[in-house]
Jmol script that loads the backbone (N, CA, C; Angstrom):
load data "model"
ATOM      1  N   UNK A   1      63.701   6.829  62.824  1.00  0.00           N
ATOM      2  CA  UNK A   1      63.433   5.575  62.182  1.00  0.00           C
ATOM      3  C   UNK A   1      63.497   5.773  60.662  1.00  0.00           C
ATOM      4  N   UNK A   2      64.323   5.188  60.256  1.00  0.00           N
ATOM      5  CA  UNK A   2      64.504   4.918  58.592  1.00  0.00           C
ATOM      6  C   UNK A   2      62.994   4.874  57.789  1.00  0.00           C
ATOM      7  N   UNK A   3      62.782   5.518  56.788  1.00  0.00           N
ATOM      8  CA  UNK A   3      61.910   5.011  56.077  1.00  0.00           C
ATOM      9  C   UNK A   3      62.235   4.734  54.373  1.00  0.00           C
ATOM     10  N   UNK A   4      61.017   4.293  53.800  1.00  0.00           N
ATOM     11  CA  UNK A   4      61.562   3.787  52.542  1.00  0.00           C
ATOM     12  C   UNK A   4      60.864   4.194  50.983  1.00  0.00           C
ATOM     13  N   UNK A   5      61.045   4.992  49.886  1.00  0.00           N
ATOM     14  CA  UNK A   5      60.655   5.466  49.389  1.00  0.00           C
ATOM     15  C   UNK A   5      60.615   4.167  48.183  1.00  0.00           C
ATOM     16  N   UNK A   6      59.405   3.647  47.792  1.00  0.00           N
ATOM     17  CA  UNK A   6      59.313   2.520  46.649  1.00  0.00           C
ATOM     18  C   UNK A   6      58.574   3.275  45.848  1.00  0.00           C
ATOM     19  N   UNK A   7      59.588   2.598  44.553  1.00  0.00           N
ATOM     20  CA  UNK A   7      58.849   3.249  42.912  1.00  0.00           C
ATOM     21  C   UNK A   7      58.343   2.242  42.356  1.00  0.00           C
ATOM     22  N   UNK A   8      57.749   1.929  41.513  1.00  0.00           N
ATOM     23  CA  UNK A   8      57.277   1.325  40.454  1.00  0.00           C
ATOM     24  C   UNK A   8      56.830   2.135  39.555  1.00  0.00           C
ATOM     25  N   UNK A   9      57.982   1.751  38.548  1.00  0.00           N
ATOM     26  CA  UNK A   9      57.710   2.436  37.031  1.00  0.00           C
ATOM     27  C   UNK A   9      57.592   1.541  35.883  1.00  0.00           C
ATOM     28  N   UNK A  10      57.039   2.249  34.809  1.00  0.00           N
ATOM     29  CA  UNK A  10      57.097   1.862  33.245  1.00  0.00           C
ATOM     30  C   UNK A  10      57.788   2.958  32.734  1.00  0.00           C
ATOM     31  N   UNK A  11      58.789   2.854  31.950  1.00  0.00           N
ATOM     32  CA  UNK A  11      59.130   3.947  31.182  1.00  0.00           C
ATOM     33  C   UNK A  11      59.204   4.098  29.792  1.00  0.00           C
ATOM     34  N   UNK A  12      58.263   5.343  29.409  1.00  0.00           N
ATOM     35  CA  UNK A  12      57.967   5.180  27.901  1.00  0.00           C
ATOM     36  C   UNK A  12      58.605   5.871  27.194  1.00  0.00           C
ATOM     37  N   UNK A  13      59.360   6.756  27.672  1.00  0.00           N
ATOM     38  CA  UNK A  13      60.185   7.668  27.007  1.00  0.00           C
ATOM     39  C   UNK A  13      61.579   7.418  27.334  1.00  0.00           C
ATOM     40  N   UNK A  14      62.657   6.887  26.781  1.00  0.00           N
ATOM     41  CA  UNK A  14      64.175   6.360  27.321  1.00  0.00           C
ATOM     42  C   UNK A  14      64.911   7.677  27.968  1.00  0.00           C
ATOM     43  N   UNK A  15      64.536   9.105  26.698  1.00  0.00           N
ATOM     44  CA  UNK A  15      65.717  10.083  26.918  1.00  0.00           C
ATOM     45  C   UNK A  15      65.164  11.060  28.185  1.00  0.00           C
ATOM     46  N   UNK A  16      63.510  11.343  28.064  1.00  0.00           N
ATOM     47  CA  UNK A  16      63.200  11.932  29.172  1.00  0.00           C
ATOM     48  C   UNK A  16      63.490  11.326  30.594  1.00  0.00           C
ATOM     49  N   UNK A  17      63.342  10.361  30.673  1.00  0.00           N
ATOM     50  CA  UNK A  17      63.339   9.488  31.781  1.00  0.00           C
ATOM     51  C   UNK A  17      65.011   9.369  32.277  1.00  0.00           C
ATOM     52  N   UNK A  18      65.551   9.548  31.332  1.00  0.00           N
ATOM     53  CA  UNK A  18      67.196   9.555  31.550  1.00  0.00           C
ATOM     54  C   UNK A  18      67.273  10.766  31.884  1.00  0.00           C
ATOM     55  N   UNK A  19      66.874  11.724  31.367  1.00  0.00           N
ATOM     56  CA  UNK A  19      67.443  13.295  32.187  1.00  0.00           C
ATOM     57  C   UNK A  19      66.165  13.476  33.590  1.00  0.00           C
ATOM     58  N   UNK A  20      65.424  12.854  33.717  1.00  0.00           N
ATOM     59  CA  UNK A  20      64.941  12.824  35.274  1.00  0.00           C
ATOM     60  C   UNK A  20      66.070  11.883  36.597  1.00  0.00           C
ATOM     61  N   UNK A  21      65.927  10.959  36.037  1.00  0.00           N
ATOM     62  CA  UNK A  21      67.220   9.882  36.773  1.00  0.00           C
ATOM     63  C   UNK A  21      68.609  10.839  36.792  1.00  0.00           C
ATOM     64  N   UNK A  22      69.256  11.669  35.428  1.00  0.00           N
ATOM     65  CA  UNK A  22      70.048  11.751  35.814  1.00  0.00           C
ATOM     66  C   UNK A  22      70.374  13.458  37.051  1.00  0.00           C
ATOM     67  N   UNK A  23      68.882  14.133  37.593  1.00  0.00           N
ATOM     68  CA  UNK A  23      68.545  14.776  38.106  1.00  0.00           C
ATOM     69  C   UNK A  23      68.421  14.517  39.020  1.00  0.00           C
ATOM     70  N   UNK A  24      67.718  13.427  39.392  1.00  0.00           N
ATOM     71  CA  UNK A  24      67.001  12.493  40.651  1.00  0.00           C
ATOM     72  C   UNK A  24      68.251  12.574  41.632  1.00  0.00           C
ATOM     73  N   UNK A  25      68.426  11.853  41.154  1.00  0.00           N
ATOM     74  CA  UNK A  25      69.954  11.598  41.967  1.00  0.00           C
ATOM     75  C   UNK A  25      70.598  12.611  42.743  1.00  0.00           C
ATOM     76  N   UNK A  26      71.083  13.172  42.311  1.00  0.00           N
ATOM     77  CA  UNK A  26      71.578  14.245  43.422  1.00  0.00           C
ATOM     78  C   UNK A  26      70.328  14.810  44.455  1.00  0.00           C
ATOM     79  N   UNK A  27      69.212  15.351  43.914  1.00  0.00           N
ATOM     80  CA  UNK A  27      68.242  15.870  45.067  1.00  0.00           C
ATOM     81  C   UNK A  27      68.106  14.695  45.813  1.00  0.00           C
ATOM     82  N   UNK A  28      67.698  13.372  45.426  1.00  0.00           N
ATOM     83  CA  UNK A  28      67.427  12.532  46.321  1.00  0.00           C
ATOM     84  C   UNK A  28      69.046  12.621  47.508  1.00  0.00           C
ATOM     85  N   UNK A  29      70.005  12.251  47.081  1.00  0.00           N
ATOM     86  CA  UNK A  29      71.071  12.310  48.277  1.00  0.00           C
ATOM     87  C   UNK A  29      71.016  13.612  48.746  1.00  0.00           C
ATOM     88  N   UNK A  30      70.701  14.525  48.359  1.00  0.00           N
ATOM     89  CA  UNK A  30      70.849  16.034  49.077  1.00  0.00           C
ATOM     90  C   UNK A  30      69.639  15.568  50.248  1.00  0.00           C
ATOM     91  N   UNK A  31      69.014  14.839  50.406  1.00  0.00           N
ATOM     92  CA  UNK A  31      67.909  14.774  51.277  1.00  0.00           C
ATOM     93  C   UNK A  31      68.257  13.527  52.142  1.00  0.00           C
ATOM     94  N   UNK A  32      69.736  12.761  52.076  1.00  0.00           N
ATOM     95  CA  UNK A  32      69.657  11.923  52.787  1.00  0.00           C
ATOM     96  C   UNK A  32      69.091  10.748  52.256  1.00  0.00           C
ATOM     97  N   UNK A  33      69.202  10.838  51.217  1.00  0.00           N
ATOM     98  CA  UNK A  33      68.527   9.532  50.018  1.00  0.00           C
ATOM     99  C   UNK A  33      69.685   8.263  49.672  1.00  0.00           C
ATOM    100  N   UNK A  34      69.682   7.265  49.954  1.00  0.00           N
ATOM    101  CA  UNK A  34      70.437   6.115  49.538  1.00  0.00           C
ATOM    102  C   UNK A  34      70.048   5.048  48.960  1.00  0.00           C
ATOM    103  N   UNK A  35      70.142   4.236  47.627  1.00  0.00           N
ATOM    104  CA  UNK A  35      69.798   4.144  46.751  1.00  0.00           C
ATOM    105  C   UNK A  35      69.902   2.310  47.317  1.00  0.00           C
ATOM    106  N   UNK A  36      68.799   1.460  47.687  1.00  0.00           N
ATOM    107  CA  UNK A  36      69.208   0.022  48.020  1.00  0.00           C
ATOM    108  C   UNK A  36      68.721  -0.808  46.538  1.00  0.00           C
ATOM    109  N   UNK A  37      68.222  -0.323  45.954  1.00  0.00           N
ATOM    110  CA  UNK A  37      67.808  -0.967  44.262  1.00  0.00           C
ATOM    111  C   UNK A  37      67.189   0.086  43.158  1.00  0.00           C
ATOM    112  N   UNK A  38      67.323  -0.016  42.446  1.00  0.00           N
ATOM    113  CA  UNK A  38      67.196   0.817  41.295  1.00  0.00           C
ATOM    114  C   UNK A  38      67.780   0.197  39.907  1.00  0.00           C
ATOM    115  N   UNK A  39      66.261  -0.427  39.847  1.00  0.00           N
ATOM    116  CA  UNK A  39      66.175  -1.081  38.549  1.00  0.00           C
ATOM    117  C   UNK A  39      66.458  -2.465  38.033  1.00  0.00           C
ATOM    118  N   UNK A  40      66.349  -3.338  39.343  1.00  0.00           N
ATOM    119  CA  UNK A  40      67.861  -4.497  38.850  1.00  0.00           C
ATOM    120  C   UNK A  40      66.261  -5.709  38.464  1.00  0.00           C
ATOM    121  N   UNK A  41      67.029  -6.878  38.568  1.00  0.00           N
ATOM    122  CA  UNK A  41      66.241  -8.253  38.013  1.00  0.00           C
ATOM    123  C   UNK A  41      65.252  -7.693  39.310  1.00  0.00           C
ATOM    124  N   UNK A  42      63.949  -8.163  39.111  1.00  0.00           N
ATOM    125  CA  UNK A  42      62.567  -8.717  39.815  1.00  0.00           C
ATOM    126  C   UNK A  42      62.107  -9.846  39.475  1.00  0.00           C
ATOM    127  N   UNK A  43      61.082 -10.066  40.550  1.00  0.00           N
ATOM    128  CA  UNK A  43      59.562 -11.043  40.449  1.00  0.00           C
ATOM    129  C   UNK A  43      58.369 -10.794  40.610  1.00  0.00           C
ATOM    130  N   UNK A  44      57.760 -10.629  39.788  1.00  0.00           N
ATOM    131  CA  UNK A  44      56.492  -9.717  40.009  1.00  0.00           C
ATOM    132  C   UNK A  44      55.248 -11.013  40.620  1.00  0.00           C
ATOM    133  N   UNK A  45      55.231 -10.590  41.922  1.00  0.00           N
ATOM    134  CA  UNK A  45      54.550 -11.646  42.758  1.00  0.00           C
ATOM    135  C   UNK A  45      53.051 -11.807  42.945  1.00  0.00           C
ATOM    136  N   UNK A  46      52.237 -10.072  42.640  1.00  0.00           N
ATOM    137  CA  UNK A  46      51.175 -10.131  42.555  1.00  0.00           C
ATOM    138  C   UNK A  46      51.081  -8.285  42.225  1.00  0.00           C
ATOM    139  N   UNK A  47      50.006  -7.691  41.748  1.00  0.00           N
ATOM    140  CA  UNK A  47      49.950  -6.576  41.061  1.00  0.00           C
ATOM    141  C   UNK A  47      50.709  -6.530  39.681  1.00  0.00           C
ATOM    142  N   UNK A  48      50.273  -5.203  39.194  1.00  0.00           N
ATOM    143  CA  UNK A  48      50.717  -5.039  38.227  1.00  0.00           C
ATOM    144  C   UNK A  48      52.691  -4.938  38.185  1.00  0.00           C
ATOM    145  N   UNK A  49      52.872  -5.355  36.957  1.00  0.00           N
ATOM    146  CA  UNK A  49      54.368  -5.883  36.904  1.00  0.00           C
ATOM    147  C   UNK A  49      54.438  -4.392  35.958  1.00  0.00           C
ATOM    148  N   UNK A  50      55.457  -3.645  36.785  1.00  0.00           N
ATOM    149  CA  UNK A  50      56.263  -2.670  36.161  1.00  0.00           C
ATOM    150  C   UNK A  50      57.927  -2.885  35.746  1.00  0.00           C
ATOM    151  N   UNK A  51      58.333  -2.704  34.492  1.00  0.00           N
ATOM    152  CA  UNK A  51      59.890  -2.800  34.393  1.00  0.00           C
ATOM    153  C   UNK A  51      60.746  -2.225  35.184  1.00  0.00           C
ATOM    154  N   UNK A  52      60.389  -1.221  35.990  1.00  0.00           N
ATOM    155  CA  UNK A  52      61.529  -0.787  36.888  1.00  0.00           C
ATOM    156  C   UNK A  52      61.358  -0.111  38.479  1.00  0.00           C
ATOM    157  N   UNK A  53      61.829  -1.044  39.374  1.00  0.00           N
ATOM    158  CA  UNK A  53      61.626  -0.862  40.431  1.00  0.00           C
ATOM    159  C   UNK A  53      62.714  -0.196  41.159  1.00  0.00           C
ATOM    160  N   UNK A  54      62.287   0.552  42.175  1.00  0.00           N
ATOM    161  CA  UNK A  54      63.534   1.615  43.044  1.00  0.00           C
ATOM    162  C   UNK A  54      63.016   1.498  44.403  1.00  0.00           C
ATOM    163  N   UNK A  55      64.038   1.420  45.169  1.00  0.00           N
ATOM    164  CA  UNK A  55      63.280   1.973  46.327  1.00  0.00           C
ATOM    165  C   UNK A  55      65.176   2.256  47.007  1.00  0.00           C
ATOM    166  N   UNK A  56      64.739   3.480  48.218  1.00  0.00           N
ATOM    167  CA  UNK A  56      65.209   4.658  48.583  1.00  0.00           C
ATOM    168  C   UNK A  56      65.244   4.489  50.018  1.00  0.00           C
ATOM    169  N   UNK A  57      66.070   4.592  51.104  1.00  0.00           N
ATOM    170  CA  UNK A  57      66.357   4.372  51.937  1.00  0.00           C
ATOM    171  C   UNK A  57      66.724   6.256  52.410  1.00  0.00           C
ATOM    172  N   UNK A  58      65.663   6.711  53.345  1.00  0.00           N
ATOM    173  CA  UNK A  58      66.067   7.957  54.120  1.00  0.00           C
ATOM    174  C   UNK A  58      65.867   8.068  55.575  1.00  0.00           C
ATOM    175  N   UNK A  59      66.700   8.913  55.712  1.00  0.00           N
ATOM    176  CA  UNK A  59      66.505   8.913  57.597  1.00  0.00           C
ATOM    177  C   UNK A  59      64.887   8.875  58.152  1.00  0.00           C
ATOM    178  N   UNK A  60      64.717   9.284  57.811  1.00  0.00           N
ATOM    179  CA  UNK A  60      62.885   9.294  57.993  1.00  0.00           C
ATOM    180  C   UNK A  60      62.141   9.045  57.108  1.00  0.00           C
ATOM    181  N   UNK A  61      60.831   9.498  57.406  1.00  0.00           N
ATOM    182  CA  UNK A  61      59.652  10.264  56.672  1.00  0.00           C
ATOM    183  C   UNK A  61      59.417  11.164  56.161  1.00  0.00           C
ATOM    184  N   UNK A  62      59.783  12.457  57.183  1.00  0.00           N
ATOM    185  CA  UNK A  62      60.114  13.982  56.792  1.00  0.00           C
ATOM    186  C   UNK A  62      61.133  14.182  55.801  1.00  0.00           C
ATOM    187  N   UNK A  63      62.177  13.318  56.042  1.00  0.00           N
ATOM    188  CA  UNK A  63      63.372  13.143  54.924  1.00  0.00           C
ATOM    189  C   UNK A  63      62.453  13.100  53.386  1.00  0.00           C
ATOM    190  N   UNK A  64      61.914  11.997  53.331  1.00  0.00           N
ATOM    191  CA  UNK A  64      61.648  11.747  51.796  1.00  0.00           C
ATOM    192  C   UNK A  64      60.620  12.226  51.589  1.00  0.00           C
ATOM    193  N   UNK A  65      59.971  13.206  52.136  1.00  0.00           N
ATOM    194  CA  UNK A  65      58.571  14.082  51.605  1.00  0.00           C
ATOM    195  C   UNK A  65      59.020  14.859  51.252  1.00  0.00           C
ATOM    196  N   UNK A  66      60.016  15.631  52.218  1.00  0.00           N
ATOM    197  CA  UNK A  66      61.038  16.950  51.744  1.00  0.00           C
ATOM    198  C   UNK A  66      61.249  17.060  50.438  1.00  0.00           C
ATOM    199  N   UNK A  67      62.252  15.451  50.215  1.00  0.00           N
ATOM    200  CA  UNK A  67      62.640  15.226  48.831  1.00  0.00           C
ATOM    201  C   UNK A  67      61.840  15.562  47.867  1.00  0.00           C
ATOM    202  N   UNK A  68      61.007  14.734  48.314  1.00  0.00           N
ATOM    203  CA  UNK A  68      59.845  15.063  47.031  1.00  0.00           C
ATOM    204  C   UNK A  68      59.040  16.588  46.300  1.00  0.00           C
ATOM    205  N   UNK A  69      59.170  17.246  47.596  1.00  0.00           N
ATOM    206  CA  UNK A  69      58.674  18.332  47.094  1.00  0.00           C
ATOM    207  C   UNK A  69      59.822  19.369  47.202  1.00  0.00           C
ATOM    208  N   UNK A  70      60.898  19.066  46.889  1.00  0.00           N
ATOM    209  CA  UNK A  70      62.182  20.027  47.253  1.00  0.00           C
ATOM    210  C   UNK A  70      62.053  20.743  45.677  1.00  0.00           C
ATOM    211  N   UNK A  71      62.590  21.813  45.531  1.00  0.00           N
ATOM    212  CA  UNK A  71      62.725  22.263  43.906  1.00  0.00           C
ATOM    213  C   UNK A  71      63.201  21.174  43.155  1.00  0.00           C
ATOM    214  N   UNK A  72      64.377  21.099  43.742  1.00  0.00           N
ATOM    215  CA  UNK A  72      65.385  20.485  42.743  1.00  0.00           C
ATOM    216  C   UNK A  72      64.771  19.383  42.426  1.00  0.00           C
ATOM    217  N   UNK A  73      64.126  18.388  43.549  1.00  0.00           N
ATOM    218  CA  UNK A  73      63.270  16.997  42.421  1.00  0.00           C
ATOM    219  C   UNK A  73      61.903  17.282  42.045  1.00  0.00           C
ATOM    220  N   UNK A  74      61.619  18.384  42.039  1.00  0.00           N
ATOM    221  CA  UNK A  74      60.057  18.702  40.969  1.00  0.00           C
ATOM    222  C   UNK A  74      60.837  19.066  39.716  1.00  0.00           C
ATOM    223  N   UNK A  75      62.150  19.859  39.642  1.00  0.00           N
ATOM    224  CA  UNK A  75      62.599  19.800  38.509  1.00  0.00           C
ATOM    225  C   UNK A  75      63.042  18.753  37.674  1.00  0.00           C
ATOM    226  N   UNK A  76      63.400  17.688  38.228  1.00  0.00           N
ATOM    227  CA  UNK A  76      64.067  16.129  37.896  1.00  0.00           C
ATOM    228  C   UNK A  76      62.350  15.555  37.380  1.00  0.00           C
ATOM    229  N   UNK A  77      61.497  15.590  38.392  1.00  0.00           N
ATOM    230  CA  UNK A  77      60.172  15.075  38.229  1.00  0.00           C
ATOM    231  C   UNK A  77      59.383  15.686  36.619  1.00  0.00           C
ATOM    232  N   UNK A  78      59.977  17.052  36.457  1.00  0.00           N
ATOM    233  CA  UNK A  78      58.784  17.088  35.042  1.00  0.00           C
ATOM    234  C   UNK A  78      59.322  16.384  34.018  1.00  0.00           C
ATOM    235  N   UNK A  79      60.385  15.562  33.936  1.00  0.00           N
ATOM    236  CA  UNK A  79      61.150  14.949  32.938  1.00  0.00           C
ATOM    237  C   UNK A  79      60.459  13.407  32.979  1.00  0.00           C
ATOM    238  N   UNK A  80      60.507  12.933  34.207  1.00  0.00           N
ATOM    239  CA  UNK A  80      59.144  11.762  34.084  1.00  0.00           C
ATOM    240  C   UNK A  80      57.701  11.848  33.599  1.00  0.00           C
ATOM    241  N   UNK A  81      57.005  12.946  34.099  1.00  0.00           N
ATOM    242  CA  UNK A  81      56.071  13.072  33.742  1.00  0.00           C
ATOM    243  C   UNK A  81      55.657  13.221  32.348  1.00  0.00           C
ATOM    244  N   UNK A  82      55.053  12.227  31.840  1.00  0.00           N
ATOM    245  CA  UNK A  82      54.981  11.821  29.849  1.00  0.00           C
ATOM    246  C   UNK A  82      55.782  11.409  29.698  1.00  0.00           C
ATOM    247  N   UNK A  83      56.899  10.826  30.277  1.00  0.00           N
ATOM    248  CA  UNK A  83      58.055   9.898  30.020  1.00  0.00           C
ATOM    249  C   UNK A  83      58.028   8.612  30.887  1.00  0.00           C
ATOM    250  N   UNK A  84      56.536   8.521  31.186  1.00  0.00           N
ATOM    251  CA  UNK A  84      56.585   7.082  32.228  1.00  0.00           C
ATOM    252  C   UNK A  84      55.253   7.099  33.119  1.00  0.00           C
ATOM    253  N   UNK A  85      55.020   5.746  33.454  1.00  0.00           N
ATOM    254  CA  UNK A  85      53.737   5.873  34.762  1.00  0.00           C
ATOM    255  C   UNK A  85      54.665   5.432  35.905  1.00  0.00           C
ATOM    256  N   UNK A  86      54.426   5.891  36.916  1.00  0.00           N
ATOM    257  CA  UNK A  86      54.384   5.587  38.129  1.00  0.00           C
ATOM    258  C   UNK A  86      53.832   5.585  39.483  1.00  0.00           C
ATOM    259  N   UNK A  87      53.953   4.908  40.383  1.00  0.00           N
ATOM    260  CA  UNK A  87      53.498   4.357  41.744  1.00  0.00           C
ATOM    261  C   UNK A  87      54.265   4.642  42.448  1.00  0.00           C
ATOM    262  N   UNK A  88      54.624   5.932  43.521  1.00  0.00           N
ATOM    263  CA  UNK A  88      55.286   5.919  44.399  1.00  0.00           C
ATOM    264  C   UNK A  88      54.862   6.292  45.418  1.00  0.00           C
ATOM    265  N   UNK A  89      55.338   5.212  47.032  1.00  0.00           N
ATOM    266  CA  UNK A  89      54.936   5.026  48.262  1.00  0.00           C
ATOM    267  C   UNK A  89      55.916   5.609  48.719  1.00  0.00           C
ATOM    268  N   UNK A  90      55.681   6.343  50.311  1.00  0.00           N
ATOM    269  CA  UNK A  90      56.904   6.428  51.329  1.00  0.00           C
ATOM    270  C   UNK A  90      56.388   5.349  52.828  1.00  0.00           C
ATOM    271  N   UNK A  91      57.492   4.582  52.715  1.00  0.00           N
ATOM    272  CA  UNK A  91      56.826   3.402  54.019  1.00  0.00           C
ATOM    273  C   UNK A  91      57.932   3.522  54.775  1.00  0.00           C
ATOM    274  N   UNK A  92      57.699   3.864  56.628  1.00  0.00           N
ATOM    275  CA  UNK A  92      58.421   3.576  57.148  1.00  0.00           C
ATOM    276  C   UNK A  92      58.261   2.583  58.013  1.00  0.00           C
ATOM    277  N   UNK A  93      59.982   2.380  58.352  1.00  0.00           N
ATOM    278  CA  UNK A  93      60.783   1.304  58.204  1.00  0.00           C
ATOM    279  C   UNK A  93      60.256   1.037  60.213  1.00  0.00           C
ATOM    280  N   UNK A  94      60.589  -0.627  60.432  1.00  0.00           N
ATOM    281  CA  UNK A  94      60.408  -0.785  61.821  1.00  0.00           C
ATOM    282  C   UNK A  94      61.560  -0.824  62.813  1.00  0.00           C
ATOM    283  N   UNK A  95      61.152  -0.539  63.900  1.00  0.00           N
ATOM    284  CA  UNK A  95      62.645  -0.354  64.864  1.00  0.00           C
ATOM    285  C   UNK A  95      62.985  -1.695  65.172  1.00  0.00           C
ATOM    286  N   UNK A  96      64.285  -1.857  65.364  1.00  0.00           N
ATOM    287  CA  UNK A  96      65.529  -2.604  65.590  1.00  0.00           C
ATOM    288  C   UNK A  96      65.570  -3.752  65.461  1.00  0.00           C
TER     289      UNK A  96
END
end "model"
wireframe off; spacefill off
backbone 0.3
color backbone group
């Protein structure tokens, strides 16, 4: 069963945050990561309103925990960290 990795960010730093994204990316697809939004227009319907929203489409659960703690995106990850707040969930997805 598919699950779904949602971000909510602020980003305070443009260039750090650009060399995490441009890191992200590959570990996330090395894990089976597919990208259904990242970053586009929103509506912030209730909670706090962050400028940039993502969310991540992986074969699972196990998929996007992996990710997360794989080298390669803790290395992508220290480039966010002081370059942004974020909120990130892994929710999986329902069958058929």
């Amino acid at each position: 069963m598919p699950a779904y990795w949602i971000a909510h960010v602020s980003v305070t730093n443009d260039e750090a945050y650009g060399r995490y994204a441009k890191l992200a990316g590959p570990a996330i697809a090395a894990h089976g990561g597919k990208f259904l939004a990242r970053g586009g227009a929103h509506v912030q319907l209730e909670g706090r309103d962050r400028a940039r929203n993502v969310v991540v489409e992986f074969p699972d659960i196990a998929a996007a925990e992996a990710c997360y703690r794989s080298e390669a995106y803790q290395a992508a990850l220290a480039h966010a960290k002081g370059a942004s707040e974020r909120d990130l969930v892994v929710v999986a997805g329902v069958e058929g």
